[in-house]
C-alpha positions as CSV (number, residue, x, y, z in Angstrom):
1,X,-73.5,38.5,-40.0
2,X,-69.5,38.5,-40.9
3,X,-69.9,38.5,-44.9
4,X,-67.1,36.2,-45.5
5,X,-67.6,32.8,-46.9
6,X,-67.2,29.7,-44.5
7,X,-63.4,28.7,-45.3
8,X,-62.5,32.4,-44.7
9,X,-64.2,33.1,-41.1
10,X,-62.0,29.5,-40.4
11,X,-58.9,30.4,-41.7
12,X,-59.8,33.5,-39.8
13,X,-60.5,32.1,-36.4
14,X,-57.2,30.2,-36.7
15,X,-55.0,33.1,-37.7
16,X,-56.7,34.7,-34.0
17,X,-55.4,31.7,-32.2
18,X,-52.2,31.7,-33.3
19,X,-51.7,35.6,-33.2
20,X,-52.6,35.6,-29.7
21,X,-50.1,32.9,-28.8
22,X,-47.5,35.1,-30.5
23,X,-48.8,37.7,-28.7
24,X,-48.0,37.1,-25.4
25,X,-44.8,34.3,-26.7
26,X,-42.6,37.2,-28.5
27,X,-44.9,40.0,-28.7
28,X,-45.2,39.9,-32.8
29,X,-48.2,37.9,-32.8
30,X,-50.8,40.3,-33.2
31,X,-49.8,41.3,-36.7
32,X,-51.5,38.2,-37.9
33,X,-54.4,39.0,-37.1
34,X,-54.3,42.7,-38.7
35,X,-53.0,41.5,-41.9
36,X,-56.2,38.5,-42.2
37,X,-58.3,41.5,-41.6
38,X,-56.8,43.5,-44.3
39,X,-56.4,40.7,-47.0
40,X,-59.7,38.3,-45.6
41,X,-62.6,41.3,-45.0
42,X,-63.8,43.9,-47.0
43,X,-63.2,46.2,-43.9
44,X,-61.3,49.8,-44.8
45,X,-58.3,50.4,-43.5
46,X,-59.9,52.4,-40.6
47,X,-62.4,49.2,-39.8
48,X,-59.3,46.9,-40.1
49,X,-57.0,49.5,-37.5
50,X,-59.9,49.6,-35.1
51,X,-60.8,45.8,-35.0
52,X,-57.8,44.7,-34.3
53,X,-57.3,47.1,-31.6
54,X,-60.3,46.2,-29.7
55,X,-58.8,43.2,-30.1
56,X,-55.6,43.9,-28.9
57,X,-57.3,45.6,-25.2
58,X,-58.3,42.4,-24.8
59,X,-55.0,40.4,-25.2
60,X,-53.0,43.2,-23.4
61,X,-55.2,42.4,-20.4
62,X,-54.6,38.6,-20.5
63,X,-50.7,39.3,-21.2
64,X,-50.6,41.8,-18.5
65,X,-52.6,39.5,-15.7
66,X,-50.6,36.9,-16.9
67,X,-46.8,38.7,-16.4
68,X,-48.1,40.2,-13.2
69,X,-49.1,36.5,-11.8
70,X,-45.1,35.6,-13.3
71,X,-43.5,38.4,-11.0
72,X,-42.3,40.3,-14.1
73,X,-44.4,43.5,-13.6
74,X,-43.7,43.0,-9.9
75,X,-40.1,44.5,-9.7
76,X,-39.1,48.3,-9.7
77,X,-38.2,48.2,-13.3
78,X,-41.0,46.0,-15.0
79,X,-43.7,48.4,-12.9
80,X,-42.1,52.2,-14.3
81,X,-41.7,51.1,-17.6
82,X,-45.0,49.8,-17.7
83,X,-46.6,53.2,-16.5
84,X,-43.8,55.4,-18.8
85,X,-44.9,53.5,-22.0
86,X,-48.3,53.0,-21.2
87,X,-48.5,57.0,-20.5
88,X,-46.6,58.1,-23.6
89,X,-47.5,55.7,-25.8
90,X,-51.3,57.3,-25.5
91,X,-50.3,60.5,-27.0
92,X,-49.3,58.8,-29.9
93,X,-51.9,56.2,-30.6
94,X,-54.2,59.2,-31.0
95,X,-52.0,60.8,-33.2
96,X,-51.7,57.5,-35.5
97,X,-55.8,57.2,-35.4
98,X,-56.4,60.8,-37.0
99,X,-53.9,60.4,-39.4
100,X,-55.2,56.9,-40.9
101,X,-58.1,59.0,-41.8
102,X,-56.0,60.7,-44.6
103,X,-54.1,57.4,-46.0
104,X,-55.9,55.2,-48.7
105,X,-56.3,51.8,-48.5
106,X,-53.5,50.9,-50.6
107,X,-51.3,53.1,-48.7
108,X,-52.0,51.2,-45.3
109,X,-51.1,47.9,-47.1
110,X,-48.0,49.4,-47.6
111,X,-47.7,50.9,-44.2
112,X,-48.6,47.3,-42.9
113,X,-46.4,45.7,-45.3
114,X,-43.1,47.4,-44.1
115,X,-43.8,47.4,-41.1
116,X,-44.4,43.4,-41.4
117,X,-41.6,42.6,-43.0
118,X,-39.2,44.9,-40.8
119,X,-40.7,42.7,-37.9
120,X,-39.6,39.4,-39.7
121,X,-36.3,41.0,-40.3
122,X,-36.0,41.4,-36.3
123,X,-36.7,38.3,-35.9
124,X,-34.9,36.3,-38.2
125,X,-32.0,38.6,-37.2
126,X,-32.7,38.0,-33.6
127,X,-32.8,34.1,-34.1
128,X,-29.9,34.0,-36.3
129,X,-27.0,36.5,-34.2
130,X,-29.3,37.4,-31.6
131,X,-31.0,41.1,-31.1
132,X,-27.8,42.9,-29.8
133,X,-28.3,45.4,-26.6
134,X,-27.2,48.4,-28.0
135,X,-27.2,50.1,-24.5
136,X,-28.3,49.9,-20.9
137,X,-30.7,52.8,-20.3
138,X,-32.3,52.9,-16.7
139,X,-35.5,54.0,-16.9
140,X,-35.2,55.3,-13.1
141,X,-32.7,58.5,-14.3
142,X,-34.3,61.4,-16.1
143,X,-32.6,60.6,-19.2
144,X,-33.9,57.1,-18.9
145,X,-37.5,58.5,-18.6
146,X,-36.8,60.6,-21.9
147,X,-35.7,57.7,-23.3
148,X,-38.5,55.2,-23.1
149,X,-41.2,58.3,-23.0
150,X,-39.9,58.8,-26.9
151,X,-39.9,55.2,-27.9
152,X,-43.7,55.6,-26.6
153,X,-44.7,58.2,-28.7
154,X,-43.4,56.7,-31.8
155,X,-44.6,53.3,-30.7
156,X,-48.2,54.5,-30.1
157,X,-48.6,56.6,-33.5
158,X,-47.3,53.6,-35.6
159,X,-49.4,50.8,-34.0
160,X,-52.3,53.3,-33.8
161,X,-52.0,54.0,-37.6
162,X,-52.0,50.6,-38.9
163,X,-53.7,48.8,-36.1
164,X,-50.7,47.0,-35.0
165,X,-50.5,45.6,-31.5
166,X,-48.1,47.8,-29.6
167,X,-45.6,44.7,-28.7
168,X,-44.9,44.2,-32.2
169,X,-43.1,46.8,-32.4
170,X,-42.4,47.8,-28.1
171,X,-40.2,43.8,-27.6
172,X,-37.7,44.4,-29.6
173,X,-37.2,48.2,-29.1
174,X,-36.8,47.4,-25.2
175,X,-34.4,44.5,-25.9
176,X,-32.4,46.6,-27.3
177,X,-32.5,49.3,-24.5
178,X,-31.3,46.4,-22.2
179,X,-34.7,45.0,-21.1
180,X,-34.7,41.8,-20.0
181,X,-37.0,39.7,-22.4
182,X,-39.8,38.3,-20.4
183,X,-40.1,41.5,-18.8
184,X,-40.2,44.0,-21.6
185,X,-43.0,41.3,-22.8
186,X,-45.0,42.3,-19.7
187,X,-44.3,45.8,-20.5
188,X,-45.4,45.5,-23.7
189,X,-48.7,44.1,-22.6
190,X,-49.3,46.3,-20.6
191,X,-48.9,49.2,-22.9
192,X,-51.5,47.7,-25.2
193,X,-54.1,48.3,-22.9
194,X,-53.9,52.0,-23.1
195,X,-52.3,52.2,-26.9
196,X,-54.9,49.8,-27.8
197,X,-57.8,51.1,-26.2
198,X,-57.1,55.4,-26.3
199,X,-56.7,54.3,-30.4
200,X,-59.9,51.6,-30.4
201,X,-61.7,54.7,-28.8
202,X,-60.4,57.3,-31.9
203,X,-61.8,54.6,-34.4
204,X,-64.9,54.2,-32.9
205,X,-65.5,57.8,-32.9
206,X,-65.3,57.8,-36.3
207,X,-67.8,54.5,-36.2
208,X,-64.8,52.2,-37.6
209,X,-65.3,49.1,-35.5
210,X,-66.7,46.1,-37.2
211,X,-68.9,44.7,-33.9
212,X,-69.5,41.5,-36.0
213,X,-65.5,40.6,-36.9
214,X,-64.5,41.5,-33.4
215,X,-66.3,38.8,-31.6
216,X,-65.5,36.2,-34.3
217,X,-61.5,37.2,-33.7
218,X,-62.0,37.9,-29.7
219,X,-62.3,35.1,-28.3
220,X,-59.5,32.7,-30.4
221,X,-56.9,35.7,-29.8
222,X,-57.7,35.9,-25.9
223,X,-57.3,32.0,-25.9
224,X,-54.2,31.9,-28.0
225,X,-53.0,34.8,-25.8
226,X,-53.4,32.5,-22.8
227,X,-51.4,29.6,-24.3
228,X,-49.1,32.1,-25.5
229,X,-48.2,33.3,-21.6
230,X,-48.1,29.6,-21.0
231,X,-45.7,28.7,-23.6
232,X,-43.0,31.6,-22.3
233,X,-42.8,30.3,-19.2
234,X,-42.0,26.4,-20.2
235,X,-40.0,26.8,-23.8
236,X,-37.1,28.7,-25.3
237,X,-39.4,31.2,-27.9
238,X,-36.4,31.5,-30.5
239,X,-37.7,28.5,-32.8
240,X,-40.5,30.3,-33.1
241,X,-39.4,33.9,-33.7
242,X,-37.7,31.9,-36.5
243,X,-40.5,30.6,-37.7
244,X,-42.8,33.7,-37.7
245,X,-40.2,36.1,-38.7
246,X,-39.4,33.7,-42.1
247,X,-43.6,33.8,-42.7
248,X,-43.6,37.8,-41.7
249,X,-40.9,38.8,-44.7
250,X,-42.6,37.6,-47.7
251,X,-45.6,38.5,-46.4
252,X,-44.6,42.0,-45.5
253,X,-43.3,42.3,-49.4
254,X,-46.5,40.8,-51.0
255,X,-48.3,43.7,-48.8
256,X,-46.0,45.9,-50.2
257,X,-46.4,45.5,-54.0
């Protein structure tokens, strides 16, 4: 039984659908469904982290299926930057799980919260002048593979901390490396599989998995996830990121404080 009252398991089922869609649209989705987690369940911070995660396995396998159908995994870049951020990015999703065990609940709503309103600032930035490409890294040369190795690490031990979907973060960092949007989405999807699922498997170690909120969440966030792949293909997401990067900020701040 999910002890919740009625309204909240709906307003939770909803937040899944539309976090999936944002999922696999612009890659920030997923926070959604972490945040109604933390504020909508009396789940700890380690039962919220490894929910959403096992949640997240799920979506990244949709969004990956999806991109590879799309041909953006296909190509020399999308297929090495998949395997260099999906190996790194391991390392550091462990790292994040054994350290949520040492941070209070109030301390991982303020983890969340900054790291929820930082993503609405990339977004509304992004919508507004557009997320610049600071450089051009290749991730074929060795210093490319560095590179995108790093950004996998750190990726991995923040979205394993606060059980944060790995694209939240991984879209806008390879946007700015130079990848091409609809692929660093594949990427990104690709890399929550492992991030996702080497953290899920840290939490449930330590028996911090709520079975019951899981399924409620599943299977709206795998169908939003599929609408979500549809949606990239046929709109321009920017209205969007607007939308979800103005709700992220105040959010993020009310997290916060």
């Amino acid at each position: 039984m999910v002890p919740i009252p009625l309204e909240g398991l709906l307003a939770l089922v909803a937040v899944s659908v539309l976090a999936g869609i944002g999922c696999t649209t612009i890659g920030a989705g997923g926070i959604f469904v972490t945040i109604a987690l933390y504020l909508g369940t009396p789940l700890s911070s380690a039962e919220v982290a490894g929910t959403a995660h096992v949640l997240f396995v799920a979506v990244g396998i949709v969004g990956a299926v999806g991109y590879a159908r799309s041909g953006e995994l296909l190509g020399d870049e999308g297929r090495l930057l998949a395997i260099l951020l999906s190996a790194t990015s391991v390392f550091g999703a462990l790292a994040g799980t054994a350290l949520n065990a040492s941070v209070s609940r109030r301390l991982f709503g303020v983890l969340l919260g900054v790291l929820t309103a930082g993503t609405g600032i990339v977004l509304v930035y992004r919508r507004v002048r557009e997320l610049p490409r600071v450089t051009r890294v290749d991730a074929a040369t060795r210093r490319g593979q560095v590179t995108f190795g790093a950004v996998g690490v750190v990726l991995g031990a923040a979205a394993g901390l606060v059980g944060i979907g790995g694209p939240v973060i991984a879209v806008p960092a390879l946007v700015v490396l130079g990848v091409p949007m609809l692929v660093a989405l594949g990427v990104a999807q690709t890399q929550a599989i492992f991030l996702s699922g080497f953290a899920a498997g840290g939490y449930a170690f330590q028996d911090a998995i709520s079975v019951p909120f899981a399924l409620v969440t599943g299977v709206p966030i795998v169908f939003g996830a599929v609408g979500g792949w549809v949606i990239a293909h046929r709109v321009d997401p920017d209205a969007l990121e607007a939308v979800l990067g103005v709700v992220l900020l105040p959010t993020g701040l009310y997290l916060i404080v």
